[in-house]
C-alpha positions in Angstrom: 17.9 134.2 112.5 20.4 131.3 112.6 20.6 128.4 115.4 24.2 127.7 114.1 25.9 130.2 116.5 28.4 128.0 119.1 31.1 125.5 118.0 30.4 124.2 114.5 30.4 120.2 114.0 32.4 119.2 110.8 30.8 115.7 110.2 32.4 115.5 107.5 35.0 112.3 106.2 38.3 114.3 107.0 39.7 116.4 108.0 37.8 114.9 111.5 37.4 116.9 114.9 40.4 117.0 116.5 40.2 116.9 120.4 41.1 119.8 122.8 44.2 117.8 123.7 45.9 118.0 120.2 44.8 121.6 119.4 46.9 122.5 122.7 49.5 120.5 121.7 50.8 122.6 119.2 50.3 125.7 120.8 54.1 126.5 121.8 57.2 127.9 119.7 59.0 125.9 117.5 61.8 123.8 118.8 64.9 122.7 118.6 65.2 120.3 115.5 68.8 119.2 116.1 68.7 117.3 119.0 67.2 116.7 122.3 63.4 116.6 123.0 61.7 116.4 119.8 64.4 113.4 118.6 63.2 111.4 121.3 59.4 112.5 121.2 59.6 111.5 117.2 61.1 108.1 118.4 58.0 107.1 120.3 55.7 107.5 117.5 56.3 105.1 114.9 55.6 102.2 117.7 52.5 103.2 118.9 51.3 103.9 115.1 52.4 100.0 113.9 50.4 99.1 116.9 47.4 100.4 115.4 48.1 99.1 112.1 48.6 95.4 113.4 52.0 95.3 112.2 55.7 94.8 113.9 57.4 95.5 110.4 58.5 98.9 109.2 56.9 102.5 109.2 57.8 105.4 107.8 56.3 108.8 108.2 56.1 111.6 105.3 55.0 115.0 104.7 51.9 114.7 102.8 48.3 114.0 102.3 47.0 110.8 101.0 47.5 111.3 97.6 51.1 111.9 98.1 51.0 108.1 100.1 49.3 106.5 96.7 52.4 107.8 95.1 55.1 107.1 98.1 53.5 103.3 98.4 53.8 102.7 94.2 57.0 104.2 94.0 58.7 101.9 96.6 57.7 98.9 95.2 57.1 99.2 91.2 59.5 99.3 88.1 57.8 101.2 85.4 55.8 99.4 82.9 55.1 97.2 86.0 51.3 95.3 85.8 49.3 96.9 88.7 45.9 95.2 89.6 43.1 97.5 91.2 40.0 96.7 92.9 38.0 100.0 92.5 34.6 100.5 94.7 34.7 103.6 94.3 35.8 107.3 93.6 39.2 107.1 95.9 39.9 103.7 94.5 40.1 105.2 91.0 42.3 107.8 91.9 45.0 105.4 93.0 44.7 103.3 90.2 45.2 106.7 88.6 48.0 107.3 90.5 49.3 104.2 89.1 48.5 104.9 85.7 50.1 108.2 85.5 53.2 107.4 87.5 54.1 104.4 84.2 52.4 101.5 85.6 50.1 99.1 83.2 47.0 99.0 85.0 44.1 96.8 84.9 41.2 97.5 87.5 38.1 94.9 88.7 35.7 97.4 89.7 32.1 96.8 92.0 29.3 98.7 91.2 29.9 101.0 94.4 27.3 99.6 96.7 29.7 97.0 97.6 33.4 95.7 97.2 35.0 93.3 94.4 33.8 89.5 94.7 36.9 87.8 96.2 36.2 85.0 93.5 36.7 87.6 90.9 40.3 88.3 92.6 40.7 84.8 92.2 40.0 84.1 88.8 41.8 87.2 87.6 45.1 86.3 89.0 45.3 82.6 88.0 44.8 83.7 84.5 47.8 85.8 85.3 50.0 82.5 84.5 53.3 84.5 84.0 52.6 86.3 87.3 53.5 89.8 86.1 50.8 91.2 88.1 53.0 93.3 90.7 50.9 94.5 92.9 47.2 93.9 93.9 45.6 97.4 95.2 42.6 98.3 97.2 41.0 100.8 99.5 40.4 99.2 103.0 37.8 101.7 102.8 37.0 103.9 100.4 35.9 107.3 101.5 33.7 108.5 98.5 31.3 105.4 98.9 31.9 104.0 102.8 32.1 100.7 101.3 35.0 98.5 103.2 36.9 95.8 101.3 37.9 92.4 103.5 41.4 92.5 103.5 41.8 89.4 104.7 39.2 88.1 101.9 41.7 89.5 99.6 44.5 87.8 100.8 43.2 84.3 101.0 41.9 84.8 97.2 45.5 85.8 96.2 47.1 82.9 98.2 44.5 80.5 96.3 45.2 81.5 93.3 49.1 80.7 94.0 50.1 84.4 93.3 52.7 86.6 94.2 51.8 89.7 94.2 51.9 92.5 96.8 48.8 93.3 98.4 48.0 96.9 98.9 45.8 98.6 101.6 44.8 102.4 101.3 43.8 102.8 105.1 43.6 106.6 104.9 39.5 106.5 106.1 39.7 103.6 108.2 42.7 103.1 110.4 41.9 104.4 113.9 37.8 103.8 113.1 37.7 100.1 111.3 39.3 96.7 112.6 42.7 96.9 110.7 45.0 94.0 111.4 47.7 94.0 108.4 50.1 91.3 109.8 47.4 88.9 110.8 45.5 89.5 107.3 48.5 88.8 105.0 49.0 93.0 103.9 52.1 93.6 102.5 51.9 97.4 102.4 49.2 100.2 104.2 49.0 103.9 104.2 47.2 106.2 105.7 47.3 109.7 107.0 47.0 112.0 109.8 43.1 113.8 109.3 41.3 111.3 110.0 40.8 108.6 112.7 44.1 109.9 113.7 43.0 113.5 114.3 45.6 115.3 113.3 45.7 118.5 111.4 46.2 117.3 107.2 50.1 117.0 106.2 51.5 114.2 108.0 51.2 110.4 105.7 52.2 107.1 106.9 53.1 103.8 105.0 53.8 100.3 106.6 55.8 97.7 104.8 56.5 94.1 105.5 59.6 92.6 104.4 58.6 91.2 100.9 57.5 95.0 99.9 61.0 96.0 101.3 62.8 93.5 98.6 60.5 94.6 95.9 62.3 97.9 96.6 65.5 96.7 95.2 63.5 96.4 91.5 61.9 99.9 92.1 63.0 102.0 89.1 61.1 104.7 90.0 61.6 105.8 93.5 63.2 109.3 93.9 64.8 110.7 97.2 62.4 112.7 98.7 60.1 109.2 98.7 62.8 106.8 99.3 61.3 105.1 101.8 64.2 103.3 103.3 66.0 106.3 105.1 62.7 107.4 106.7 62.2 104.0 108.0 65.7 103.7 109.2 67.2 106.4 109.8 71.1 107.0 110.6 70.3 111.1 111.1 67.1 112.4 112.0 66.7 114.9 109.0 66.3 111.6 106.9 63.1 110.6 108.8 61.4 113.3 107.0 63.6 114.2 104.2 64.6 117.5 105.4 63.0 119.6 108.2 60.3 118.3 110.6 56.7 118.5 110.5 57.5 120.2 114.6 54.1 121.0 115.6 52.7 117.7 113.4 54.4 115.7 115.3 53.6 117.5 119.3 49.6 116.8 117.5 50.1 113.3 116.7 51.9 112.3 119.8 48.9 114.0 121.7 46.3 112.2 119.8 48.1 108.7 120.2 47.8 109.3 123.7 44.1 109.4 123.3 44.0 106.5 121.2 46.4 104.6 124.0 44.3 105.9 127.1 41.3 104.4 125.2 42.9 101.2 123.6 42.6 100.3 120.0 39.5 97.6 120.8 37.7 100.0 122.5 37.9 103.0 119.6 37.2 100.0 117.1 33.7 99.2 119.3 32.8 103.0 120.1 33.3 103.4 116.1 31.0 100.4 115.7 28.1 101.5 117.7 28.0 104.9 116.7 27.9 103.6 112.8 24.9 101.3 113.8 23.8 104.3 115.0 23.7 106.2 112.4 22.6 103.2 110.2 19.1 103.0 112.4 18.4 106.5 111.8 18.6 106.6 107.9 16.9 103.1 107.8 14.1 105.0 109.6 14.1 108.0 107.3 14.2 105.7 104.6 10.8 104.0 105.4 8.7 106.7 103.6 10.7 109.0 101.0 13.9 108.2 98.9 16.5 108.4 101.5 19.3 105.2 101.8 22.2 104.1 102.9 24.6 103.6 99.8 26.4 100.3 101.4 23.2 97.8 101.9 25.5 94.9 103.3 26.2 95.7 106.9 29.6 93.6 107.0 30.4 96.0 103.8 29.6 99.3 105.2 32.9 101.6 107.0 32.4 102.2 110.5 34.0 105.5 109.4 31.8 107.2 106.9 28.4 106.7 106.1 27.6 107.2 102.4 23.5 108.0 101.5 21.3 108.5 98.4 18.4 111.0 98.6 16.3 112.4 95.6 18.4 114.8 93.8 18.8 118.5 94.5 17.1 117.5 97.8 20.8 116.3 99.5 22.6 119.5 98.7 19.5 121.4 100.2 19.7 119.2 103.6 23.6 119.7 103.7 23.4 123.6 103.3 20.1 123.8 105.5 22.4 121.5 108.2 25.0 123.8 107.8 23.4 127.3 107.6 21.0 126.8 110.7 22.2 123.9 112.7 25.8 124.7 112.7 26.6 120.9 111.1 28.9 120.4 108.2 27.9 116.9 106.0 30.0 116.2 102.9 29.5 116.4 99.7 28.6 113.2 97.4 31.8 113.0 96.4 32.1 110.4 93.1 28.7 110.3 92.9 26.5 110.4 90.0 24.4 112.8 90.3 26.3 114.2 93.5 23.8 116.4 94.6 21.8 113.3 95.1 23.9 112.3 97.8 25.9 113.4 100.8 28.0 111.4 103.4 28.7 111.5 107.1 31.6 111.3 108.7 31.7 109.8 111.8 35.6 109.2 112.9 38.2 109.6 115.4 37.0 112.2 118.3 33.5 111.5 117.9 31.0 110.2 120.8 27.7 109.8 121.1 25.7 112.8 121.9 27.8 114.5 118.4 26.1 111.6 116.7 22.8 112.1 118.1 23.4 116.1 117.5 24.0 115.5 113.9 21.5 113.2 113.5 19.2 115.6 115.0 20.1 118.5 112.9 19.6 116.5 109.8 16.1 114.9 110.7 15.4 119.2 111.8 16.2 119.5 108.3 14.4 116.6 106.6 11.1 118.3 108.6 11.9 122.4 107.3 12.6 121.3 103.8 9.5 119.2 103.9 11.5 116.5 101.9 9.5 113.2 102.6 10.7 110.7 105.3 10.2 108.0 107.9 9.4 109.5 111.6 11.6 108.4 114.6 15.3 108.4 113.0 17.0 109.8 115.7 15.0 108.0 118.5 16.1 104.6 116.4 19.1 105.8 117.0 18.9 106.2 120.4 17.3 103.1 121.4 20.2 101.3 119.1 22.6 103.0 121.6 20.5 102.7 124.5 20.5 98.3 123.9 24.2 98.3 122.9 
């Protein structure tokens, strides 16, 4: 016998729950993609998602996952042979700076030992010894997803300005816009991505960059860029066939617009604060765990950790155990310890976008159920810390 009968919980990093609202969305036939309707639903987009990046620059929305939005961001702004500086903190960081690599870059990385991000001061030093100032491009996961660990932005930007350099900064907000504080205007950004699974829950397939004005000069250099991620048609269109390169994403786009509502309804300060409690949350209830056994949160600076994603250690094979025991009887799906050495000593939760408080507790539950069946040692009282953390917030 099973107790995981009922609606499964994915509490995994992406792709997140997506609400009632935008599963209805996209439950009608396709439409008209020449005119009318869908032109001017498409035209109300872009605004509301620059209002959750912090931006009033430019936007532009593709057909593709986060990977293919490492590629579109690069591409738009790099000639090849171009230097490319990353600050890696973990698994997704190196994958961009892969990116990088593979698409003719020449790139150098700073990389944290994953419990934390890059040292500012190290930014620093790096770039003024960059006298020439060939260094294109500075880029960094706001968040990265395999760790949790968040990078200050901002930090970023005043190391760069100290150091009198040039370069572009470069935010991968595919985990954290929609969950963490993201203000790219106000924190000096030149260009951010992200994409639609996450704290925008929407179905995977839709990306989205954002691009100040100095990124859209850099374009003019670009040696690299091809048409299909051109990015200056799609932010400026003349037809509507260019905003996407060819057809529409239709019933994408019916989802997006539906979960922008939600986001709206709620307002951006308000899904940045419910995002914040439930992490503390979550954060009680593994310190609590952790108090007898191996379990621990990966991030040990709060100010560090993603209000998105949750990354924790646990004795190895016992964290693959938990996650199939979660899933098998409780009906709640953890990720995997993606990046992480040895993975099956880890496993993450994800805790974005349509998420409240009793799915939290729930999951929390199910995992202290399975800390208890396993027998794998561990504090008492996680998931009341958790609710008395809610309970005073």
């Amino acid at each position: 016998m099973t107790l995981s009968h009922g609606r499964p919980y994915l509490a995994i990093p992406g792709p997140s729950v997506m609400p009632d609202r935008v599963i209805a969305a996209m439950q009608r036939p396709a439409p008209n993609i020449y005119t009318g309707a869908l032109h001017e639903m498409t035209a109300t987009l872009l605004p509301d998602l620059k209002r959750i990046a912090g931006t009033a620059h430019h936007a532009a929305i593709y057909i593709a996952n986060g990977h293919g939005m490492w590629e579109a961001a690069l591409l738009n702004v790099l000639a090849r042979g171009d230097r490319v500086l990353a600050l890696v903190s973990g698994h997704f960081g190196q994958g961009w700076a892969a990116t990088a690599r593979a698409l003719g870059a020449q790139v150098e990385v700073i990389e944290s030992d994953g419990t934390g991000p890059v040292d500012p001061a190290r930014l620093e030093a790096y770039l003024r010894a960059d006298r020439g100032h060939d260094i294109r491009a500075v880029i960094a996961c706001h968040v990265d997803t395999a760790t949790g660990v968040r990078t200050d932005m901002a930090a970023c930007r005043a190391a760069m300005d100290a150091a009198g350099h040039p370069a572009l900064l470069m935010a991968d907000c595919i985990a954290s816009l929609g969950c963490d504080r993201f203000e790219m205007d106000a924190w000096g950004v030149d260009v951010a991505i992200t994409a639609s699974q996450k704290g925008l829950m929407t179905p995977p397939g839709l990306g989205f960059v954002f691009f100040n004005d100095r990124a859209a000069a850099a374009r003019d250099r670009a040696d690299m860029v091809t048409p299909y991620w051109d990015w200056r048609p799609r932010a400026a269109p003349e037809l509507y066939y260019q905003y996407f390169a060819g057809t529409a994403p239709t019933h994408h786009l019916y989802a997006l617009r539906a979960a922008l509502d939600l986001i709206g309804e709620e307002g951006i300060e308000a899904v940045w604060t419910r995002h914040a409690r439930l992490a503390d949350a979550i954060w009680a209830a593994v310190e609590s765990w952790g108090r007898a056994g191996e379990m621990r949160l990966g991030v040990g600076d709060r100010s560090a950790r993603s209000h998105a994603v949750t990354s924790i250690s646990l004795t190895a094979p016992d964290a693959d155990r938990l996650r199939a025991w979660c899933e098998t009887e409780m009906g709640v799906t953890l990720g995997i310890g993606l990046g992480r050495v040895p993975p099956e000593g880890w496993f993450r939760i994800g805790h974005m976008g349509h998420v409240n408080a009793h799915m939290v507790l729930g999951a929390l539950g199910a995992i202290e159920a399975g800390l208890c069946a396993l027998r794998i040692p561990h504090g008492a009282g996680g998931v009341a810390a958790a609710a008395q953390r809610l309970a005073a917030a």
